[in-house]
C-alpha positions in Angstrom: 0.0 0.0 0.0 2.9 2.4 1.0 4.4 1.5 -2.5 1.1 2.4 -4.1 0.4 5.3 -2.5 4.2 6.6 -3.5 3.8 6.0 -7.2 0.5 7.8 -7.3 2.3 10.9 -5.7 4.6 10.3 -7.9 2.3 10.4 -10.9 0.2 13.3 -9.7 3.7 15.5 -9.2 5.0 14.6 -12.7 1.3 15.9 -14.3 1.7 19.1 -12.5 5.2 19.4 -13.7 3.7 19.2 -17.5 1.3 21.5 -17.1 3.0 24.0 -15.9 5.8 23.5 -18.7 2.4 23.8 -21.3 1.6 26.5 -19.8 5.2 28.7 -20.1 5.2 27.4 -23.1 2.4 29.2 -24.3 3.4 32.4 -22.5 6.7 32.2 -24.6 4.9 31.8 -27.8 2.6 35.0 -26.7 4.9 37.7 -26.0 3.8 40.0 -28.4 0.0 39.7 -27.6 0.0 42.6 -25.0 0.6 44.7 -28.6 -1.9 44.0 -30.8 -3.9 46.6 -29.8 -0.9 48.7 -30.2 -0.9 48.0 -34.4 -4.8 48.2 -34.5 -5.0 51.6 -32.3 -3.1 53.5 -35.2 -0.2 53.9 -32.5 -2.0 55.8 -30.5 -1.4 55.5 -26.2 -4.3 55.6 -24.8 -4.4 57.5 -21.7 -6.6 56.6 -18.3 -7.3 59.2 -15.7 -5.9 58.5 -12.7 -7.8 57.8 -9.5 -8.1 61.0 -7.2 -8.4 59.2 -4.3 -5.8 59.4 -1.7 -5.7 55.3 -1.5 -2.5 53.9 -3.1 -3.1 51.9 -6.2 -1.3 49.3 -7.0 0.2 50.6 -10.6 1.8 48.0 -13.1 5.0 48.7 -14.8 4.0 49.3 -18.9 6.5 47.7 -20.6 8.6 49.5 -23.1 9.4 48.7 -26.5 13.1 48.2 -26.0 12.5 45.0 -23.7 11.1 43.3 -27.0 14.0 44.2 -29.2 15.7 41.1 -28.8 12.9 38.6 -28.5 11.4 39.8 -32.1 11.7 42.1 -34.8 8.9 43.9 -36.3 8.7 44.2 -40.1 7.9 46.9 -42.0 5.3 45.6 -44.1 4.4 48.8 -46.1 7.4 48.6 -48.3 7.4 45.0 -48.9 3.7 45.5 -49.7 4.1 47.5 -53.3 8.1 45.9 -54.0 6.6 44.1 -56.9 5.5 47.7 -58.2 8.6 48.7 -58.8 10.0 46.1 -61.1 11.0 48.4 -64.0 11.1 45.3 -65.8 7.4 44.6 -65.5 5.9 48.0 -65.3 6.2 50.2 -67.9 5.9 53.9 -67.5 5.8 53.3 -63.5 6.0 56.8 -61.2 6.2 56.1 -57.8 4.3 59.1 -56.9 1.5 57.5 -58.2 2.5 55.0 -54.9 3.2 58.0 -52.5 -0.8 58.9 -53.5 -2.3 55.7 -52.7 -3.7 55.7 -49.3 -2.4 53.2 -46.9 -4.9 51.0 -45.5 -3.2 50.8 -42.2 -2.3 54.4 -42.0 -4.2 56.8 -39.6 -7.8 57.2 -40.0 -8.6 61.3 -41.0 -12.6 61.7 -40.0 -14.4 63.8 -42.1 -15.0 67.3 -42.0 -18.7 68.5 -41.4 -19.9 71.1 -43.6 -22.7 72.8 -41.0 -24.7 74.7 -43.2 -25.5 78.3 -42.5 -28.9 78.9 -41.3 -31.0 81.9 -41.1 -32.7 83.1 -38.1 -36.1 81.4 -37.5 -38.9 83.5 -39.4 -41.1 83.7 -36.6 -39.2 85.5 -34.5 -39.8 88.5 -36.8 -43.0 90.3 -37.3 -42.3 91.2 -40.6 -42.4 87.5 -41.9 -46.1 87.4 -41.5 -46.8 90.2 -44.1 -48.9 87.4 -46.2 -50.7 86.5 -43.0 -51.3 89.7 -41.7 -52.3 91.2 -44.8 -54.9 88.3 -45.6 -56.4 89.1 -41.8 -56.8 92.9 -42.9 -58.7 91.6 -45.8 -61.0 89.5 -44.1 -61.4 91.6 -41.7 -62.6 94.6 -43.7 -64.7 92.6 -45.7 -66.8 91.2 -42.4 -66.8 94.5 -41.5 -68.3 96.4 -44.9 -70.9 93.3 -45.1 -72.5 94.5 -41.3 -72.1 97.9 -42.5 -73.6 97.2 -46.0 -76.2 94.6 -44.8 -77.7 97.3 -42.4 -77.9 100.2 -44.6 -79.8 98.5 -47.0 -82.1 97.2 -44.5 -82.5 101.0 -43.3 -82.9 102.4 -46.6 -85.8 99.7 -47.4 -87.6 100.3 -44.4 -87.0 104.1 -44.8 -88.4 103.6 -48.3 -91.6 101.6 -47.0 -92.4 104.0 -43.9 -92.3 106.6 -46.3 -95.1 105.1 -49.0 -96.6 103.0 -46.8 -100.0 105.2 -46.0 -100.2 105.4 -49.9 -100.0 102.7 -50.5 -102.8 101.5 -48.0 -105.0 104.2 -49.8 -104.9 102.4 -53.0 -104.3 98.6 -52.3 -106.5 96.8 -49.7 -103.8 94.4 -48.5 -100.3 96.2 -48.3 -97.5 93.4 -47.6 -99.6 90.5 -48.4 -100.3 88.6 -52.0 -103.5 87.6 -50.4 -102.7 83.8 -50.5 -100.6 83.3 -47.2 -101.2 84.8 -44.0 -98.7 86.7 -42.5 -98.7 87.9 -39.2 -96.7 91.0 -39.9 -97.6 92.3 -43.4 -94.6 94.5 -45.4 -91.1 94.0 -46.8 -89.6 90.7 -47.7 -86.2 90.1 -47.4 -85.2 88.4 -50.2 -81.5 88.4 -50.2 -79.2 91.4 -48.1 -79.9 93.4 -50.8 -83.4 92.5 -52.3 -86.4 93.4 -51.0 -90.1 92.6 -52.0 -93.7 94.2 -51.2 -96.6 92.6 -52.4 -100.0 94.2 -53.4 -103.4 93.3 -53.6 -106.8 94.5 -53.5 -107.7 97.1 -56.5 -110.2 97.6 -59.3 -108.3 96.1 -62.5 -105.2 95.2 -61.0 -105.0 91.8 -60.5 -101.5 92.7 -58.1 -98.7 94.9 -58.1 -95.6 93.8 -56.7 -92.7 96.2 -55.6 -89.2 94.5 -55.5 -85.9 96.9 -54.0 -82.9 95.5 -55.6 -80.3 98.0 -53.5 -76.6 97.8 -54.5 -74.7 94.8 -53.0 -73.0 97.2 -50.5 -72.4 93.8 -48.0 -70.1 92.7 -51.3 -66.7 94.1 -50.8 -65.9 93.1 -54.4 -69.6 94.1 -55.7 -68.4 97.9 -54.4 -64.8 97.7 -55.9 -66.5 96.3 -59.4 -69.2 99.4 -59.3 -66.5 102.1 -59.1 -65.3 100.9 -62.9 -69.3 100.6 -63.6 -71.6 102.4 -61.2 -74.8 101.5 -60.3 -77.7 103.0 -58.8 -80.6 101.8 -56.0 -83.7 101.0 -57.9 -87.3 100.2 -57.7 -88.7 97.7 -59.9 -92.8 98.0 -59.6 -95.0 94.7 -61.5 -98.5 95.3 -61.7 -100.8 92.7 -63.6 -103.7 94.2 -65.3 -106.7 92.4 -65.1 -107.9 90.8 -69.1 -110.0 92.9 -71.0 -108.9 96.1 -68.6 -107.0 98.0 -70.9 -106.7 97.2 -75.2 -104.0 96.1 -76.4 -101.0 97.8 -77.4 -97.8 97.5 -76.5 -95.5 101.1 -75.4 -92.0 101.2 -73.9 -90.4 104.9 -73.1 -87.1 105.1 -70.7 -83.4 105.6 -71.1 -81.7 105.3 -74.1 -79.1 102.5 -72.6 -82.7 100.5 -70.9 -85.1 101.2 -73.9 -81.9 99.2 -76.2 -81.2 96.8 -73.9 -84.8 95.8 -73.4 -85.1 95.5 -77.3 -83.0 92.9 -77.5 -84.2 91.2 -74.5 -87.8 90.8 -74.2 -89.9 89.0 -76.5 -92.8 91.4 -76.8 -90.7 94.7 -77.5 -88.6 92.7 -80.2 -91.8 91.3 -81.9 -94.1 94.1 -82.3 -92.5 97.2 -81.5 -90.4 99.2 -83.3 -88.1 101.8 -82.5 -89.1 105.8 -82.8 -86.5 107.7 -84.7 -86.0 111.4 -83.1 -88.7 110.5 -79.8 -87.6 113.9 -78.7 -88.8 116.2 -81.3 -92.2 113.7 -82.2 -93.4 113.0 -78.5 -91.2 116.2 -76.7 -89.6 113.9 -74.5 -86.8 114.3 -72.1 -83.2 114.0 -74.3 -81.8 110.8 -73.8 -85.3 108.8 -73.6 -86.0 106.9 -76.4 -89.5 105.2 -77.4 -90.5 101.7 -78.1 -94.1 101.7 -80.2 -96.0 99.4 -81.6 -99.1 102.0 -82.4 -98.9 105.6 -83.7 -102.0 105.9 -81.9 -101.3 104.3 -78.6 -98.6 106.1 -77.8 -99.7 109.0 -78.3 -102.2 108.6 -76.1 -100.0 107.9 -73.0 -97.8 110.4 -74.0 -100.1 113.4 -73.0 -98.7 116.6 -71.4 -99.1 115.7 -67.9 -96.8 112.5 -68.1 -94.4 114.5 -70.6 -94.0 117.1 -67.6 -93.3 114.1 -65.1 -90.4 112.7 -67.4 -89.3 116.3 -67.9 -89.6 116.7 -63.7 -87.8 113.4 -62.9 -85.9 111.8 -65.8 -82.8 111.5 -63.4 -85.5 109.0 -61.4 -87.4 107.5 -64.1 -85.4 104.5 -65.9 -88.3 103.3 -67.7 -92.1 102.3 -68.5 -93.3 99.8 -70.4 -97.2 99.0 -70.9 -97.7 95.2 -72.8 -100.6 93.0 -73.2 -98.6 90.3 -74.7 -95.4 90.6 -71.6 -94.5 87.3 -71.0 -90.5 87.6 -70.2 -87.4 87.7 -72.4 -86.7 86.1 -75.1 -86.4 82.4 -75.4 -83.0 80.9 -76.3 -82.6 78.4 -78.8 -82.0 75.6 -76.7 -85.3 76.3 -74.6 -87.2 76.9 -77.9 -85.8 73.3 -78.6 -86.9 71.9 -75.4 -89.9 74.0 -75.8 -93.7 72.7 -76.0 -95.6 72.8 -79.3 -98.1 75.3 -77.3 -97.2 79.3 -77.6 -96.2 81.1 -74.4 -98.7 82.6 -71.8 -98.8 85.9 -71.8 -99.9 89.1 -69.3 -100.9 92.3 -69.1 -98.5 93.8 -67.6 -97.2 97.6 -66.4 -93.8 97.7 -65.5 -91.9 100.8 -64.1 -88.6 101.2 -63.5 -87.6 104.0 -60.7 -83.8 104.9 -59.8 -83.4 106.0 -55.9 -82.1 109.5 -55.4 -78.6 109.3 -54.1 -79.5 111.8 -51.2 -81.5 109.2 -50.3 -84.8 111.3 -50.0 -88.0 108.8 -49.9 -90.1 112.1 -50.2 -88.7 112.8 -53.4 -90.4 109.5 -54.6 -93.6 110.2 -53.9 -94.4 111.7 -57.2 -93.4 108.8 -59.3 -96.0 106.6 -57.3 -98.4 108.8 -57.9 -97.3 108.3 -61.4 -97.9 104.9 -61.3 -101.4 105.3 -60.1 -102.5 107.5 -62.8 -101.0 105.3 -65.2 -102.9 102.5 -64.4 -106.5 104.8 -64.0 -105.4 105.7 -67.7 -105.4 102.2 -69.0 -108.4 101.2 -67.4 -110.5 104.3 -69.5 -108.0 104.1 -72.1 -109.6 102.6 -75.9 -108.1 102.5 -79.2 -110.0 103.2 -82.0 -111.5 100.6 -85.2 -108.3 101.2 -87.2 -106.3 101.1 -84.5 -107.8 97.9 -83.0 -107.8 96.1 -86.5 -104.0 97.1 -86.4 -103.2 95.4 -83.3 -105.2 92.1 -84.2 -103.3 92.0 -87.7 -99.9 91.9 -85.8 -101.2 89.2 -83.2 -102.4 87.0 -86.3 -99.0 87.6 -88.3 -96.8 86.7 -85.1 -99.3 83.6 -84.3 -98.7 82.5 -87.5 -95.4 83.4 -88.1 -95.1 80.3 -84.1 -97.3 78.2 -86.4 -94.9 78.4 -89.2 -91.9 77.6 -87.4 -93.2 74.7 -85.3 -95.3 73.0 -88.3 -92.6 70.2 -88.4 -92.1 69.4 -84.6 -96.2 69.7 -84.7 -96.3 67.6 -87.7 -93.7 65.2 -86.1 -95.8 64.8 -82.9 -99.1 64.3 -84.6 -97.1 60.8 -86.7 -95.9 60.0 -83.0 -99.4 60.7 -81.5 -101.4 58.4 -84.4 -98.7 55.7 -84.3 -98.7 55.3 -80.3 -102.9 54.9 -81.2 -102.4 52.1 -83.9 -99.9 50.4 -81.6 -102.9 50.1 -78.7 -105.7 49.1 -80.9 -103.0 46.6 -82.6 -102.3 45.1 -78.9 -105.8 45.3 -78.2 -107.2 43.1 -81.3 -104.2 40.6 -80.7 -105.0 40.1 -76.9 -108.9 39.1 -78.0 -108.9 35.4 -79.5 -111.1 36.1 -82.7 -108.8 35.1 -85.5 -111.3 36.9 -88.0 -110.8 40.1 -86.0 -107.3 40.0 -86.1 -107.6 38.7 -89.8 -109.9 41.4 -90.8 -107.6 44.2 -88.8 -104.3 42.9 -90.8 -106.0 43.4 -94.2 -107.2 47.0 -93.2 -103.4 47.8 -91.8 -102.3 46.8 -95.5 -104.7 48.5 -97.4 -103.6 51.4 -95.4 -99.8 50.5 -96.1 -100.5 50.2 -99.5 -101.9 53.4 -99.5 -99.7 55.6 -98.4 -96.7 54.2 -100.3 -98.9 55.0 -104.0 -98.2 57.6 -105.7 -100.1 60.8 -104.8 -101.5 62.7 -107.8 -103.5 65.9 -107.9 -107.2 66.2 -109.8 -107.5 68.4 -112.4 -110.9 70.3 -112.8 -111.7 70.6 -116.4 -114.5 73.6 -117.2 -117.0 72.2 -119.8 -117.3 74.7 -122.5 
């Protein structure tokens, strides 16, 4: 056992012994690895701050680079790295400055420089960087502000207008403010837009209603105001009264501005049908300069041109934009698309008076009186007014030409619906024989469609009435 025992102390002494010979072996064979980091640091020390505390640290001695001298030597492997560049025999033409050029992959690492770019200040530190901004807010501001200060004077003027005529206007009209059809708990002005305004009517001898629209300039429009100092425009009074049939005769008159009276030509259909236009109204009628006349009888129009209405236009032609008296009004003239779309039936038409009235700037309501006074008296006139037999017969001819003249120019689309109308018919009586079963019903229907067929596709010829001698 003793003998045992020795050999295994033996044994386990001599493995020690190896290992620690392995191990200084590897030491030796791994002096250089405390300076790899040295090559890969671009030979660059790193330094470490020191402790301040006051306790002694135990420092280890750095070795230096002269204690490795003789266990290695270090080669320099940049030159060796490009020697087979500088075999003239090889390369031709070789510089080596083209080799002092070429970075060295194991040289020091330069960082690139950062361009920072100048930036200005921030904009909204400064006030004056909001001149878009604040110069939009003025805008909207002033244009909020002129549509309360528009909205309201045109709401004043109206009622100013209305207070004004109102107790004449309850000594000709029963109901003042009321068409009559709806009840309305407080009769007068309807607010139509913030610049139109409407009164309706109702309640005389002959006049069906009268209705009196305010259409004030669109002083709530900021751009309405800047557009009317290239083109100004004027507060006006636009009065509708419907004559009741067989009131007045007919005849249809139009005196008012020369820029109106023109533009009315072209517009409404009953002016541009059977009026024509008065050359020198002036001299002929002694109206205002400036007025011209629409007439469709001599006779007529002289009539409503008597001295006491010549006075009024003379009075107030600044006022006065226009009057026109029609028995065939019934709006402007058709386009050609809606005379397209159109039925086969003519128009309805009115008897109409129609004044128009221009507000004075001064904004004097008493001023305005007169001219619906005017309007009264026209509308008496009409109502005793009657033209004589030629003149009558006159104003029948041009109803008949113009009613023929529709008939004319609708004879195909009238022609065209009649086929559609008669074809539609034989269609529902064909249905109708088909859905009964009677064969000789339907037999006897089929030889009557061909007869028919037959017909219309002969040749039409015309009978000649020969006189016997």
């Amino acid at each position: 056992m003793k003998l045992i025992g020795f050999f295994l102390v033996l044994g386990l002494l001599c493995a020690c012994h190896m290992w620690h010979a392995r191990a200084n072996d590897f030491s030796v064979d791994n002096d250089f690895a405390e300076f790899e980091d040295f090559d890969s640091d671009d030979s660059e020390f790193v330094q470490v701050d020191e402790p301040k505390s006051n306790d002694p640290v135990e420092q280890k001695p750095v070795p230096k680079l002269d204690d490795f001298e003789d266990d290695g030597v270090v080669e320099d492997e940049d030159d060796s790295e490009f020697e087979h560049f500088k075999d003239e025999e090889e390369f031709e033409g070789y510089d080596e400055s083209d080799l002092k050029d070429t970075p060295d992959p194991k040289g020091p690492k330069t960082e690139p420089k950062l361009t920072v770019a100048k930036l200005p200040l921030h904009f909204r530190t400064h006030w004056d960087s909001f001149w878009m901004e604040m110069f939009l807010l003025a805008g909207l501001t002033s244009y909020f502000a002129n549509f309360l200060m528009g909205r309201s004077k045109n709401s004043r003027l109206a009622n100013l207008w209305f207070t004004t005529h109102k107790q004449l206007l309850d000594d000709n009209f029963v109901l003042v403010g009321d068409d009559g059809k709806l009840e309305i708990e407080n009769p007068g002005l309807i607010k139509e837009s913030e610049s139109v305004y409407t009164l309706w009517c109702s309640g005389r001898t002959c006049v069906e209603g009268m209705l009196v629209e305010l259409r004030m300039i669109k002083r709530q429009d900021l751009v309405s105001l800047v557009a009317g100092l290239m083109r100004p425009t004027q507060d006006q009074i636009h009065i509708k009264a419907e004559i009741s049939k067989e009131s007045s005769d007919s005849f249809v008159f139009s005196v008012g501005s020369k820029k109106t009276i023109t533009k009315f030509f072209k517009e409404l259909d009953d002016l541009s049908k059977y009026c024509s236009l008065v050359t020198k109204p002036d001299e002929r009628y002694s109206v205002p300069s400036g007025f011209s006349i629409l007439s469709e009888i001599p006779e007529a129009t002289s009539s409503m041109l008597e001295p006491r209405i010549v006075q009024a236009l003379h009075k107030y032609h600044d006022l006065i934009d226009y009057i026109h008296i029609s028995d065939q009004y019934c709006g402007p003239v058709p386009t050609q698309e809606e005379q397209q779309s159109a039925t086969l039936k003519q128009t309805d038409v009115k008897r109409m008076l129609l004044v128009g009235l221009n507000m004075p700037k001064n904004c004097d309501m008493e001023q305005m009186k007169p001219l619906l006074v005017l309007v009264f008296y026209i509308l008496e006139k009409l109502k005793r007014y009657r033209l004589s037999k030629e003149g009558k017969n006159k104003a029948d001819k041009n109803r008949q030409k113009v009613q023929e003249e529709f008939l004319k120019s609708t004879h195909a689309a009238r022609a065209e619906a009649a086929a559609t109308r008669r074809e539609e018919k034989r269609k529902q009586e064909k249905d109708k024989v088909m859905s009964e079963d009677d064969p000789e019903k339907q037999r006897r229907w089929e030889l009557k469609e061909q007869k028919r067929q037959a017909k219309k596709k002969a040749p039409k010829m015309k009978r000649l009435a020969i006189k016997s001698l």
